[in-house]
Phi, psi and omega in degrees: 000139183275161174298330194273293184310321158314316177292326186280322194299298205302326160284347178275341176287306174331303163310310174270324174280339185266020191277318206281008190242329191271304190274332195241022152268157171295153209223127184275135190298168175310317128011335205317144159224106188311114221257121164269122197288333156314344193275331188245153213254338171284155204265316195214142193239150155201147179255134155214176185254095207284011173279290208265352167091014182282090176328135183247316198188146177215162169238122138061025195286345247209337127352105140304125183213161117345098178283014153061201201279336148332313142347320173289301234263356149273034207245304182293260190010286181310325183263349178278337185306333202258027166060104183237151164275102188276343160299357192276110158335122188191152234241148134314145196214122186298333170306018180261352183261122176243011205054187199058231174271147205218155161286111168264081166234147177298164191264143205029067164255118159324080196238163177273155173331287163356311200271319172270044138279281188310334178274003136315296191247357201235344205235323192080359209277098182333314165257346152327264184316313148323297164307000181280333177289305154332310181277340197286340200064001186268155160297152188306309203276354165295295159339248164008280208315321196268007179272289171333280176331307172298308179326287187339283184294343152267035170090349172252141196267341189270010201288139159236111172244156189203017187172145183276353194257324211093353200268348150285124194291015157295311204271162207186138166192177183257180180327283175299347195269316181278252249310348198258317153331306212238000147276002160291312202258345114018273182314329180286135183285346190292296190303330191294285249284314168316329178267007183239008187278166161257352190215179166204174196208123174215187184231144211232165187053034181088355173112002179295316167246189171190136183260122211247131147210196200231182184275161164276002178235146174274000259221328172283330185285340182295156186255130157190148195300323220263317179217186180254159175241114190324294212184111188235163160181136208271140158206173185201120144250134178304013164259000180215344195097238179224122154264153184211158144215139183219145159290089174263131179262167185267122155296001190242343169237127153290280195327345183267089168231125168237131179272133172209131208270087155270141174232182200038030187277189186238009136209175175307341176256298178317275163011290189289312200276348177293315185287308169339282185319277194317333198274284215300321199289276205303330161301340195250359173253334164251159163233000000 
């Protein structure tokens, strides 16, 4: 092979494996308009670009805070990593009760994995995630570690995880650092699609009873012209407030998806309207 045929393979490869690293990050329109930051009701904020991870817009991102129940969704990331029988029958178990919000089911009651996974990331329910470690077979500092290790490797450097539920305000990173976090664990299609139901319904005791729950943001439920919203999911401690991180796709590009992280509102409808705001400004300033 010659230099000049070795030089055309090497751009045809370019052509074909690389548009999609190339073509489907975002670009600011002519148009641009600078986002005021006065506007939001949350203390520290952060947009990203969920192809290539590039900030688009910050608040205080750089900021440490307490991630809160945002926590569960490296907590699944992680028990999902361990190839788990998400079909497998399994019990509540009381060392699964740490408090706050919870699955109100009895302790040793019967459900598939599957279901405490979903009451996890779609309910929040504090011992549901607990028990993903117990089921996962890994020890809690094992768990953890490799919960960190995921930090790590989607680039954030401020992460402390120290429980798969959130309910210690130990655990902690900052704005930009959970946007980076959650466009790693993103990537599992289990973790999007679970986290975008607004409700779920599964069967507990063998099929005797059956159990309902709902999403914790309304914020899955919003209509809105400029995107969809993929996949949210909420926490809250009286040491930092209400956190949301959510997956918005473009209705005008699919291929325009950004992840975005508020912390500290003082509820859940600040919150929601804070992502409101930030999804129509960065849908109507990039393409």
């Amino acid at each position: 092979m010659n230099r000049q045929t070795k030089i055309l393979f090497f751009l045809s490869f370019l052509l074909v494996f690389t548009p999609s690293l190339t073509f489907a990050q975002l670009e600011k329109k002519k148009n641009f308009k600078n986002f005021r930051k006065a506007s939001l009701g949350s203390s520290n904020v952060a947009v990203i670009d969920a192809n290539s991870g590039e900030l688009l817009f910050g608040k205080n991102e750089n900021e440490e805070k307490p991630v809160a129940s945002i926590t569960k969704i490296v907590g699944a990331y992680v028990y999902l990593n361990e190839n788990p029988n998400l079909k497998r029958t399994v019990k509540m178990e009381a060392g699964d009760e740490v408090g706050g919000g919870r699955l109100k089911l009895p302790v040793g009651t019967s459900a598939k994995a599957k279901d405490f996974l979903c009451s996890s990331l779609i309910g929040s329910a504090n011992n549901s995630a607990t028990a993903l470690i117990r089921l996962s077979g890994l020890s809690k500092n094992d768990f953890t570690r490799k919960m960190e290790e995921l930090a790590g490797q989607a680039g954030a450097s401020s992460a402390n995880f120290v429980d798969s539920s959130g309910i210690s305000p130990s655990n902690r990173t900052s704005a930009k650092d959970l946007a980076l976090i959650g466009k790693k664990v993103l990537e599992n299609k289990t973790i999007c699609e679970i986290g975008g139901k607004k409700k779920y319904s599964f069967r507990i005791n063998d099929g005797r009873g059956t159990k309902n729950i709902v999403h914790t943001s309304s914020i899955v439920s919003t209509k809105n012209k400029n995107f969809d919203v993929l996949f949210a999911k909420t926490g809250y401690l009286p040491e930092v407030g209400n956190n949301l991180i959510v997956k918005l796709e473009s209705k005008q590009n699919r291929k325009n998806d950004v992840i975005i992280v508020t912390m500290g509102a003082r509820s859940k409808t600040v919150s929601a309207s804070d992502v409101t705001k930030l999804g129509n400004w960065v849908m109507g300033n990039y393409k």
